[in-house]
N, C-alpha and C positions, 0 to 999 in steps of 0.2 A: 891243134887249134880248138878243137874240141876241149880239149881238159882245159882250154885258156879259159872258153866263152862258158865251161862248165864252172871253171874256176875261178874265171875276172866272176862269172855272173853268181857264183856263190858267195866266194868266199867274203870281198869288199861291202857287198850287197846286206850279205845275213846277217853280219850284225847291225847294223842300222836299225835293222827288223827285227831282232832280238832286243832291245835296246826301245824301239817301238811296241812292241808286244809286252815289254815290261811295263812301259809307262800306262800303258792302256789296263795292264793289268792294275798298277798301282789307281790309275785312275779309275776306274770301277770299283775298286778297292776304296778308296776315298770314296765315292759316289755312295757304295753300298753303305759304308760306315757313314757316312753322311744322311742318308735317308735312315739306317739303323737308327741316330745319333735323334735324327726326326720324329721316328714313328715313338723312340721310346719319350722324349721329349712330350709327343701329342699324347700318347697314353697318361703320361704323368699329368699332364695339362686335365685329360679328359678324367682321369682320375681324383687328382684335384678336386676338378668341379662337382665332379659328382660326390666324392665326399663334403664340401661346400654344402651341396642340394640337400644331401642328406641329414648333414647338420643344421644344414637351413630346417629342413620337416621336419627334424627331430626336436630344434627349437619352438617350431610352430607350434608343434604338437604337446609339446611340454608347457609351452605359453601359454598355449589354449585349454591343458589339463591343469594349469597354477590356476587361472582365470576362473574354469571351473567350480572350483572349491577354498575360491575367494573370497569375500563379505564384498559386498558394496563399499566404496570409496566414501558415499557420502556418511553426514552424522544421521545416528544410527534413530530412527520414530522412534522410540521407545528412547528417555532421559535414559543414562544410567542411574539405577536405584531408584526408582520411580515407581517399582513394584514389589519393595520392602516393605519391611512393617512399620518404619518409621513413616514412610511416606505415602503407605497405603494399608492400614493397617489391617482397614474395614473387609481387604479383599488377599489378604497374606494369608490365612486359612481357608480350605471352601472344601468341597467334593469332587475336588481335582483327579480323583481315580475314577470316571465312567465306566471301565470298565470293569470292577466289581459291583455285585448289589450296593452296599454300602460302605464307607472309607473317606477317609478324609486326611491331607497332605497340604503342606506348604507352598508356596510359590519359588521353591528355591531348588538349582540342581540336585543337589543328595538331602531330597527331606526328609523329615521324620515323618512318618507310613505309620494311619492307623485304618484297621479292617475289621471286616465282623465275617462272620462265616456261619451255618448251621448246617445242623445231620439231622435228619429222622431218622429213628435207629428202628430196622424192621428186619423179620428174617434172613433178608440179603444182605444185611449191612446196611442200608438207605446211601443214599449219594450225597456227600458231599457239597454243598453249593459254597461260590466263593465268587468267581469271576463269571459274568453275564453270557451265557452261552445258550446258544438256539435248543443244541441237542437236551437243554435240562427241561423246555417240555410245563415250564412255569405257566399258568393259567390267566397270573397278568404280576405286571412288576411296574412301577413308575412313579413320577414322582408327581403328587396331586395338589403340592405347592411348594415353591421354592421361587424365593426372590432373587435371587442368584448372588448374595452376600450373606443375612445372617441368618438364615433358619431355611428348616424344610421340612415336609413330609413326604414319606413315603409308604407307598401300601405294596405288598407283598403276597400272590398266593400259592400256596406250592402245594398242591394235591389239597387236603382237607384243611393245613395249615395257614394260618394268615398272620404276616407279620408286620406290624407299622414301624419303620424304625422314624427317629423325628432328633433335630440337633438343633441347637441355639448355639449362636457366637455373642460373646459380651466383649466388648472393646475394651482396654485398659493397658498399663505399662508400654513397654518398647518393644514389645516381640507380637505383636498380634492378639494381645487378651487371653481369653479364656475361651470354652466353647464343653456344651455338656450332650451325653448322646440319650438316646432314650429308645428302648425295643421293647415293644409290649407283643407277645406271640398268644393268640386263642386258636382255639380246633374251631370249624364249622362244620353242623352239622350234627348230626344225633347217633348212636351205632355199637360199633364196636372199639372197644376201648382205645383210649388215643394212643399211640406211640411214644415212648421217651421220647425228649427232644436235647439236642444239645446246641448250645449258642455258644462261638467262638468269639472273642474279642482278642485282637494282637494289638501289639507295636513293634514294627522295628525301624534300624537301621539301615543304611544305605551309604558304606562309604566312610560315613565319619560321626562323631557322637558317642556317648556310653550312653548305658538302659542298669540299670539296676533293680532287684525284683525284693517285695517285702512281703512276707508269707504271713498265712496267716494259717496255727493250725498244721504248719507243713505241707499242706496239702493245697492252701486258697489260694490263690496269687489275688491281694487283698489291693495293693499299688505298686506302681512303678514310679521312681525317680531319675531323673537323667539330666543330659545336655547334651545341644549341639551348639553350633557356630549361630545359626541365626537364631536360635530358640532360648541360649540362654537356660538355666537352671527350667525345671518345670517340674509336675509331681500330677500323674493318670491313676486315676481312683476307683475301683470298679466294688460300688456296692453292691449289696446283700438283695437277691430278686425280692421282689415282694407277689402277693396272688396277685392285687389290683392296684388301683389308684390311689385306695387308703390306708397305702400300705402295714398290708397287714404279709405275715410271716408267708413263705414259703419255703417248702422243702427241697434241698436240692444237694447236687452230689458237685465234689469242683477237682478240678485237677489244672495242672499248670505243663507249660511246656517253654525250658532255657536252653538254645541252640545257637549254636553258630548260625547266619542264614549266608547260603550259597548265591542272592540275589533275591531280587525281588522277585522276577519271573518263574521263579520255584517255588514259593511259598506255599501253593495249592497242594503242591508233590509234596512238599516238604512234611504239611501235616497229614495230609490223607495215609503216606507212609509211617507216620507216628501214632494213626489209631491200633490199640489193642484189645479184643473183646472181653480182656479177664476181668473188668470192673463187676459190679453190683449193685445197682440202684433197690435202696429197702423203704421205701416212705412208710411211715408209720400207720399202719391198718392195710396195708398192701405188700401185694406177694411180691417175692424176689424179681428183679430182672437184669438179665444183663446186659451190658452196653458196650458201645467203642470209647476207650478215654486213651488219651495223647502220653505219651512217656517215649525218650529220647529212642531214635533209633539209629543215626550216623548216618542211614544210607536211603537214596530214592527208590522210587520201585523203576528195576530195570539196572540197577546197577550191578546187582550180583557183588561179586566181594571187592571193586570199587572203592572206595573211599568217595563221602562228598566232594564238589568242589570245592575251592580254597574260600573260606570263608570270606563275604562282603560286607557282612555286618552282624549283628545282632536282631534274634525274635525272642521276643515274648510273648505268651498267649494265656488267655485264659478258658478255662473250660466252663460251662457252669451246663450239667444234666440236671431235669425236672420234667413236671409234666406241667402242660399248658390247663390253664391260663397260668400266664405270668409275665412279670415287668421287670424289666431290667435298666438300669443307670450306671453311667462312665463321667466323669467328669475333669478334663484337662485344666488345671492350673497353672499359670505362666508365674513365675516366681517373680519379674518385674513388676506385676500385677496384683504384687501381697498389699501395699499399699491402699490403693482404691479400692479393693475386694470388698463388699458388702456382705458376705454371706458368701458359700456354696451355691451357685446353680444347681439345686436337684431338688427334687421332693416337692415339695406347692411352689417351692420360688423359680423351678421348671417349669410347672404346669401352669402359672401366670403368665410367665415370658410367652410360654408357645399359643397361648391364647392371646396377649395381646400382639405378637407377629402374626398371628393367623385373619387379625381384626383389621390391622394393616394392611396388610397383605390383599386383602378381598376390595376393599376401597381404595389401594391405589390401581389395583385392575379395572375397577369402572371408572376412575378418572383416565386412565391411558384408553379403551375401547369401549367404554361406553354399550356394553351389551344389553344393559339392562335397561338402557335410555333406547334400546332398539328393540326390545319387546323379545327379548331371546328367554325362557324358561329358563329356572335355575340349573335344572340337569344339563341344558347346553351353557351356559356359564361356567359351571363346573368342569364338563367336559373342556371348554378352551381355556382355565385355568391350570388345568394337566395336561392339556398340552404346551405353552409357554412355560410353565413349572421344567417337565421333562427333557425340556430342549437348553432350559437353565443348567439343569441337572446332570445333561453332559458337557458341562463346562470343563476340560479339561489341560492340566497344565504335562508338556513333555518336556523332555532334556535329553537331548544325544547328536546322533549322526546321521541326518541323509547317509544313501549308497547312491551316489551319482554316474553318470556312464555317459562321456562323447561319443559320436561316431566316429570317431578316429583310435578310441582306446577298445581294446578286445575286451578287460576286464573295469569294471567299477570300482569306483574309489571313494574311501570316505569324504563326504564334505564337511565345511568347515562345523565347529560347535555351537549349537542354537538353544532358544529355551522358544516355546511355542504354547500360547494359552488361546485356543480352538476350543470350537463347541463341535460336537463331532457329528458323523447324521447317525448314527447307531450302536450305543452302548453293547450290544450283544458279536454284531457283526463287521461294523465300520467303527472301533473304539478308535479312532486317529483323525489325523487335519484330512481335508479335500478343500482344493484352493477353489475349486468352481462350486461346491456345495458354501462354503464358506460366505459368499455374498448373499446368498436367499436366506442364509442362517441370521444373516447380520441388519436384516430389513427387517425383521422381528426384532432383535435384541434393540434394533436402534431407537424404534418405538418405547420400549420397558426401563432400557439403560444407554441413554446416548454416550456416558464416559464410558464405559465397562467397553460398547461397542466400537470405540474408537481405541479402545487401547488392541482389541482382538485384533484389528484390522492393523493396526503399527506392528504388531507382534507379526502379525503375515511379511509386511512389507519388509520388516530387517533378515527374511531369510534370502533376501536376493542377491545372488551372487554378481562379481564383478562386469560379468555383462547385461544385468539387468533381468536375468530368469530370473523365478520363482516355481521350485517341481513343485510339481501339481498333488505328487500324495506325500505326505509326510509321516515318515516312520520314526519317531526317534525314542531310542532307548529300548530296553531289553524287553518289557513289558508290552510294547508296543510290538514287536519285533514278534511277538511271541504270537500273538494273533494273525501275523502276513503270511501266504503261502511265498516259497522262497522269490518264485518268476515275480511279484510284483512289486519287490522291494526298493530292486535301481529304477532309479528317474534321471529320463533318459534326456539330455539338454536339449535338443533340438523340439522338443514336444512341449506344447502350449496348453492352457487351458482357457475357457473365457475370463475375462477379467471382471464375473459379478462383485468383485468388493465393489466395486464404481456403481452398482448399483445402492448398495447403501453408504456408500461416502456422497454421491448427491442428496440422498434424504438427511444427512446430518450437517452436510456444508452450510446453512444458513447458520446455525447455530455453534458449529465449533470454534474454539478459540483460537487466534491468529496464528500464534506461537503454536497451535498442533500442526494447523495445515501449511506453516513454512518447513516444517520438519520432513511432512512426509512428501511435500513438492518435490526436492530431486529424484527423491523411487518411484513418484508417481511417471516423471519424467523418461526413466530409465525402461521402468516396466512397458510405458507407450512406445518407445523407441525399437526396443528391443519386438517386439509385437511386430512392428511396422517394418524390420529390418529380417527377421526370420521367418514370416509368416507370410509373407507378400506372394500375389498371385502372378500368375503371365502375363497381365494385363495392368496395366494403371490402377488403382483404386479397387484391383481384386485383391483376393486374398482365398490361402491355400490351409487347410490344418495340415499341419506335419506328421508323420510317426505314424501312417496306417498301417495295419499288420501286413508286415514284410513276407509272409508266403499266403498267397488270396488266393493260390489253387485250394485250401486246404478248407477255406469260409465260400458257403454262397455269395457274400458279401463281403470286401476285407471291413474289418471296424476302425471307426476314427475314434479312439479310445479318448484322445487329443479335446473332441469338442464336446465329450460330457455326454454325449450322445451315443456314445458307443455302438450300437448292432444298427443303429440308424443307417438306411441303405444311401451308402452316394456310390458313384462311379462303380462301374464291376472293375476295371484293370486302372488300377493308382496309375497315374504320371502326374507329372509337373504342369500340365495342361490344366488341372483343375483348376475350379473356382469354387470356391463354397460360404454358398447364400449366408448362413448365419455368423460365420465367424465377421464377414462385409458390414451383418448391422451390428456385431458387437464392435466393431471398429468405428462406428458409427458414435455408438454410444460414448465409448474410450475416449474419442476427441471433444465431443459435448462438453464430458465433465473435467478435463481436462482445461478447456477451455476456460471455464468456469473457475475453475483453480487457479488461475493464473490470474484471471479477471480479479481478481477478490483480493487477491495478493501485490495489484499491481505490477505484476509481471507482464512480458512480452506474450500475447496471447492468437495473435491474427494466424500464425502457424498451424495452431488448433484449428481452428475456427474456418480456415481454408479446407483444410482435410473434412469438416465437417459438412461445409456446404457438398464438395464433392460426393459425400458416402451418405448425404439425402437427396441429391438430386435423382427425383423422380425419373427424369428421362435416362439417367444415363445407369441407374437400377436395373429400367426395361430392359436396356441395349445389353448388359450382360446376364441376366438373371430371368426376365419375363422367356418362358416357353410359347411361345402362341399355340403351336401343336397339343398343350398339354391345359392350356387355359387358366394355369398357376406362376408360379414362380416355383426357382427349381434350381440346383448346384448343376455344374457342366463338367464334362469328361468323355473321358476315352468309356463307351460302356456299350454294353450291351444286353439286353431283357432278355434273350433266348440263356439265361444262365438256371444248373437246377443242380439238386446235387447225387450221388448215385456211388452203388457202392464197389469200391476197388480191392481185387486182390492184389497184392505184391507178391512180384516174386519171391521164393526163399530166400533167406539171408545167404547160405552157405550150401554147398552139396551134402545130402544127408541129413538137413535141417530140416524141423516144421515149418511149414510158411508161416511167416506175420501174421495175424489178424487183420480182417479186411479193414480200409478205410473208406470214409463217407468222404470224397471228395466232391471237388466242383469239376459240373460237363458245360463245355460253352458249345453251344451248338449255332453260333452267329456270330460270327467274326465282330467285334467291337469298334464302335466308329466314333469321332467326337460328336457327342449330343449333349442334348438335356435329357438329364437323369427324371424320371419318372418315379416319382415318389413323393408322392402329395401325404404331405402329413405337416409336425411340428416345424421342419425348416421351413415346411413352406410360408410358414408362416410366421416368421420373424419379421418380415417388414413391419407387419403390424403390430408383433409382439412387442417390437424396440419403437414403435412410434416413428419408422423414417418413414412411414408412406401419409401423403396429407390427405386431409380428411376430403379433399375433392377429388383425391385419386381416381380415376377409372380403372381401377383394378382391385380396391377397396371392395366392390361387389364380387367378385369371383372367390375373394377369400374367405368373406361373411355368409354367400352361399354354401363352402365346404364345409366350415365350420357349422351349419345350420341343420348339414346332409346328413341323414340316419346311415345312408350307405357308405359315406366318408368319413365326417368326425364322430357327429353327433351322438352322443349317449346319455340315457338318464344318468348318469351317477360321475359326468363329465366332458371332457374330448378326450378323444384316444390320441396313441402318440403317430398312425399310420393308419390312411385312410383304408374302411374296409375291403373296397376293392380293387384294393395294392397289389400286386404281383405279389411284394415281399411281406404281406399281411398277416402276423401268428405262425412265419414258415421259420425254422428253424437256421439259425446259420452253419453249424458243424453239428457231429455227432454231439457232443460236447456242451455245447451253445443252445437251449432255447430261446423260442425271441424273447428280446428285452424292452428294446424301444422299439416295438413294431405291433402296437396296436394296444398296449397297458393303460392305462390314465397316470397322468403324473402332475403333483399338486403342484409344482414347482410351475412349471409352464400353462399349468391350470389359471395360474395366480396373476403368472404375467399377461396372460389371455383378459381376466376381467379386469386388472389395469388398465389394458388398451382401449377394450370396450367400454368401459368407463370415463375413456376422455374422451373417445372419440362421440359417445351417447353426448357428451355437454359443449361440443363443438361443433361451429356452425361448420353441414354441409349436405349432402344430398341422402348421405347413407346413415343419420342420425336416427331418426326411431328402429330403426334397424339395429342397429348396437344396441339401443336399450333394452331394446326385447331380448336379445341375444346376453346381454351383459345379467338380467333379472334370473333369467330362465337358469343359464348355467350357472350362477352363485348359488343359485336353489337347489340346481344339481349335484354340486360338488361340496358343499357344507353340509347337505342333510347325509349321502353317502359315510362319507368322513365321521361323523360324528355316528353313526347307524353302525358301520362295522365298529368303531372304535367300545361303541355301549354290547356289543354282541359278543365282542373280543378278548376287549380290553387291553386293545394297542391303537396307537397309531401304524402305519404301515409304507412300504417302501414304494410300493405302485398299488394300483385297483383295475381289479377286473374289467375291463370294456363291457362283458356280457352279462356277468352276473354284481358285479363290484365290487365282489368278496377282497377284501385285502391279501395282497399279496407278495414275492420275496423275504424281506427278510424282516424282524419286528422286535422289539420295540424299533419304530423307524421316525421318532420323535426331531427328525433335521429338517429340512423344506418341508415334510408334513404339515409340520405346525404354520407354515402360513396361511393353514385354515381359518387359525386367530385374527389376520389382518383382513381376509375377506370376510369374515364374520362381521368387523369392523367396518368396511367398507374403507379401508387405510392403505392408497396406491401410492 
């Protein structure tokens, strides 16, 4: 019974349950490869997408790096050919290299390059001069008239030496005319006998053209003849020095130099490495001496056994040794121009020309400013004729590549190909564009040259790429290039700069012609947009600059590099929370002329015009901007005052290692809260600078009291940029960093300061004889200053001392300086 009930209850039983145990197995088995069949499915899904996403960011990112180094969509300000020689002949030639003492170049990508260069030749070799550099220690250099088309002078002094060089342009044929140079060098002073001198004269190429050389003697380089694309057959003529003006003989030694040239940006190296001491200067009744004269040598200095690089073009140079006094003539011939030719420019029919450009020259200056109908002495006449001459005189024309950089790409990329004719702020220092010095440059030139001035300004606006930027420093070409330290090359898309061309496109809008201003409507459009689209604050109708330095432990301050302002103190810890005052009233401004632009054009304009009202309403300035605690106005942020800076060891890099060198960072000793930043100075002072605050403001008085304050602005020889009893007042921002905007005078915002004052003195309201006293006092201040260092110096200069007003940074500083000219004029 047992084996039955073992048996019935087995045997029948188990398999049913074997049979069941399989199914269960198959099923879990199905289950499992069904969830398997799932999860790889979801992976594939989720893989998928994610390569999607990835391609999606990888498009974006590629979209937004095409965009980047796009051109603007619309037709381009500048016609094509517009700034040829057919169609601009008058300005196809000029002094388009600032950044040597003297040169002169084409308006075309690869022009033909002509330079002058000298040595004084002394027991060390003398130095070389060519390109405008601080460290050469020049006594004064600039240009003491230049109309900024066909002629110029310039005056020269390099230790005892004084050299004028002087050019005429004569108009003629299809390439730009003719144009003749002229360098007279005397010693001053009484002593020890004067030094040889050598005067280099070159041409080269760049790219494309031949140069062919016609000796004279074997030894002279008597002329050159050539072509290129735009130039056309031509023939460069370098006569025989003479002692004086009546030309009578001089003795002199010449030597010549035919090289391959490796670029333009070597040419310095090129010759310095080609002087050789074995020559011999014998003038007739004087003892031997020897000198450096040029003969080929293949390689630069530093190259060791090297080879040049691959040649770019062709140099020619001329040498010519002598002792001073003496005068030297070049004269360029345009072969289209054999027809009309009257004669040679050289010789009396030079000396006529440059007399009667100099007699012009001086009377259309007192028909533009009117100095002499304001009782100004001729020495300050003179003086703000060299200055508008010098700021003519860094007129210069580029050609090349931005280095751009998004915040999504790790390294920079070329942008697209531009040409760019910029007046720069300093031939020594800053030989390049700056988009925010560029509108105070152009409120000068608009006054001298309303077209000249409007074509600079279209030349700015076609480097805007496809979303509407424009970088703010423009580097382009090798030469240029050559002068940037590497960190400030890329320009970086998300960073702005103010939009001062708008201050001199509304001083010219009355009078520009329709067809300019339908041209540059869409980039004006673009540029506002873009502005309004990247630069927006956390609030309605605020606004944020971009791109402050990204590690602010390492500055007491981070800089807004962004608003032109630089070391100017806002916020201590950047966020997003910012608001900052001045970029609001260039925003301010932006939509005014904007407006205006539209109006004039018949375009749709209330858009502007709404933004407008907003970014002057008085009340609603107060609500984000007025401090009552600080009794100014004021930018807002995460900040805090308890900041200072003090100095850090670092750890060793390595076990075994020396430690680092200590650094000078930032100690916050107060936790940072959102406030109003404390720092009365220039921002504070933008309501007024830009004209939103009205003239019956109730806070009109608080700003004209700062400005009035010896303890705050006030200084004889200006306003400072940071009031003096700043926290951040002449303190230093890193080891690195001395202050810049933190107490200096600066004529730029000097300038806009008696503009305001000066409307505000002629309009009815409570704070009127107030401004005028203020607006008399400091034009007195800041023109006699200006013109006082400039007579002691013989520069213009980049900032002025608050205490003493000695000029200071960097010099020749002949860019916003020179709007000393328009207050001299009383021209806002």
């Amino acid at each position: 019974g047992e084996r039955r009930r073992r048996g019935g209850g087995t045997g029948p039983r188990e398999r049913p349950r074997e049979r069941g145990t399989r199914r269960e197995r198959e099923q879990q088995q199905q289950r499992g490869l069904s969830w398997s069949r799932a999860a790889v499915a979801v992976a594939a899904v989720t893989l998928t997408v994610a390569l999607i996403l990835a391609a999606v960011a990888e498009w974006d990112r590629w979209s937004e790096a095409s965009r980047l180094v796009t051109p603007h969509p619309a037709p381009p300000a500048l016609p094509p050919g517009s700034i040829g020689p057919l169609v601009s002949p008058q300005r196809f030639w000029g002094t388009y290299r600032p950044h040597v003492y003297f040169g002169m170049k084409t308006r075309s990508p690869r022009a033909l390059v002509t330079g002058f260069m000298w040595l004084q030749h002394g027991e060390g070799g003398g130095s070389l001069r060519h390109t405008c550099e601080q460290s050469d220690g020049l006594s004064r250099y600039g240009w003491v008239m230049h109309d900024g088309e066909n002629f110029g002078v310039q005056e020269i002094q390099d230790g005892g030496l004084l050299l004028k060089t002087e050019f005429v342009k004569r108009p003629g044929g299809d390439h730009g005319g003719d144009w003749s140079w002229r360098v007279t060098a005397r010693m001053e002073g009484r002593g020890a006998p004067a030094p040889l001198l050598s005067l280099f004269f070159y041409v080269a190429t760049d790219g494309q053209g031949t140069l062919q050389p016609h000796l004279e003697n074997g030894t002279r380089l008597a002329a050159v003849t050539g072509t290129t694309e735009e130039l056309g057959d031509f023939t460069l003529t370098f006569l025989h020095p003479t002692a004086d003006g009546e030309g009578g003989p001089k003795h002199a030694s010449y030597h010549f130099l035919d090289v391959p040239s490796p670029g333009l940006h070597l040419l310095t190296d090129l010759v310095r490495s080609s002087l050789r001491s074995r020559s011999v200067f014998h003038a007739p009744g004087r003892p031997r001496q020897h000198f450096f004269a040029v003969e080929a040598s293949g390689r630069l200095p530093g190259q060791g056994e090297r080879p040049l690089p691959p040649p770019r073009g062709h140099l020619l140079l001329h040498q010519v040794t002598l002792e001073a006094p003496a005068m030297l003539e070049v004269a360029f011939e345009s072969g289209s121009a054999m027809k009309v030719r009257q004669g040679r420019l050289v010789g009396a029919a030079l000396s006529a020309a440059l007399l009667q450009h100099t007699a012009d020259f001086k009377q259309r200056f007192e028909d533009t400013f009117g100095l002499a109908r304001k009782g100004f002495p001729l020495s300050q006449r003179r003086f703000a004729q060299a200055a508008l001459s010098d700021l003519l005189g860094g007129l210069g024309y580029f050609h090349g590549h931005s280095l751009v950089q998004s915040p999504q790409d790790k390294q920079p990329v070329p942008g697209a190909e531009a040409t760019l004719l910029t007046t720069v702020p300093s031939r020594s220092f800053f030989p390049r564009g700056f988009l925010w010095d560029e509108g105070f440059h152009q409120l000068l030139l608009a006054r001298w040259h309303p077209a000249l001035a409007r074509e600079v300004i279209a030349h700015w606006l076609d480097l805007m790429n496809a979303e509407g930027w424009i970088p703010r420093e423009q580097v382009l070409g090798e030469e240029a290039l050559a002068k940037v330290p590497p960190e400030f090359v890329p320009q970086h898309s998300e960073v702005a700069n103010p939009p001062t061309l708008l201050l001199a496109l509304e001083r010219l809008l009355p009078e520009a012609p329709e067809p300019y201003i339908r041209r540059i409507f869409p980039r004006l459009h673009a540029w506002f947009t873009w502005l309004n689209r990247t630069q927006a604050g956390p609030l309605a109708n605020t606004f944020r600059w971009r791109g402050r330095d990204t590690h602010p432990e390492l500055f007491l301050n981070a800089k807004t590099l962004a608003s032109g302002l630089d070391d100017y103190p806002r916020a201590s810890h950047p966020s997003p929370d910012e608001r900052h005052l001045d970029l609001r009233c260039w925003m301010a401004l932006a939509s005014r002329v904007l407006a205006m632009v539209a109006e004039q054009l018949g375009e749709p304009a209330e858009g502007y015009r709404a933004m407008e009202r907003a970014l002057t309403d008085n009340d609603l300035l107060d609500q984000h901007h007025w401090a009552p605690e600080l009794g100014t106005f004021a930018d807002w942020g995460n900040h805090s005052m308890a900041v200072g800076l003090r100095w850090h060891q670092p750890p060793p890099a390595a076990p075994g290692q020396p430690p680092p060198a200590p650094q000078l960072v930032r100690e916050v000793r107060e936790k940072p809260r959102p406030r109003f930043v404390e720092a009365l100075g220039y921002v504070s002072l933008f309501p007024l600078l830009l004209r939103v605050l009205r003239p019956d403001s109730p806070r009109l008085p608080a700003l004209l009291a700062a400005m009035k304050s010896e303890q705050q602005l006030w200084t004889p020889f200006g306003l400072r940029s940071l009031a003096a009893d700043s926290h951040f007042y002449m303190r230093r921002n890193s080891e690195h960093d001395p202050p810049y905007w933190r107490g200096a005078i600066w004529v730029n915002i000097n300038y806009l300061a008696l503009g305001a004052l000066h409307g505000y003195a002629q309009a009815e309201g409570p704070q009127r004889d107030l401004a005028a006293q203020l607006y008399t006092q400091l034009r007195h201040n800041l023109v006699s200053n200006v013109y006082r260092q400039f007579t002691e110096s013989g520069f213009l200069w980049e900032s002025y001392s608050d205490s003493t007003g000695h000029g200071q940074g960097c010099r020749p500083f002949a860019g916003w300086t020179a709007l000393v000219v328009l207050a001299m004029a009383e021209d806002y």
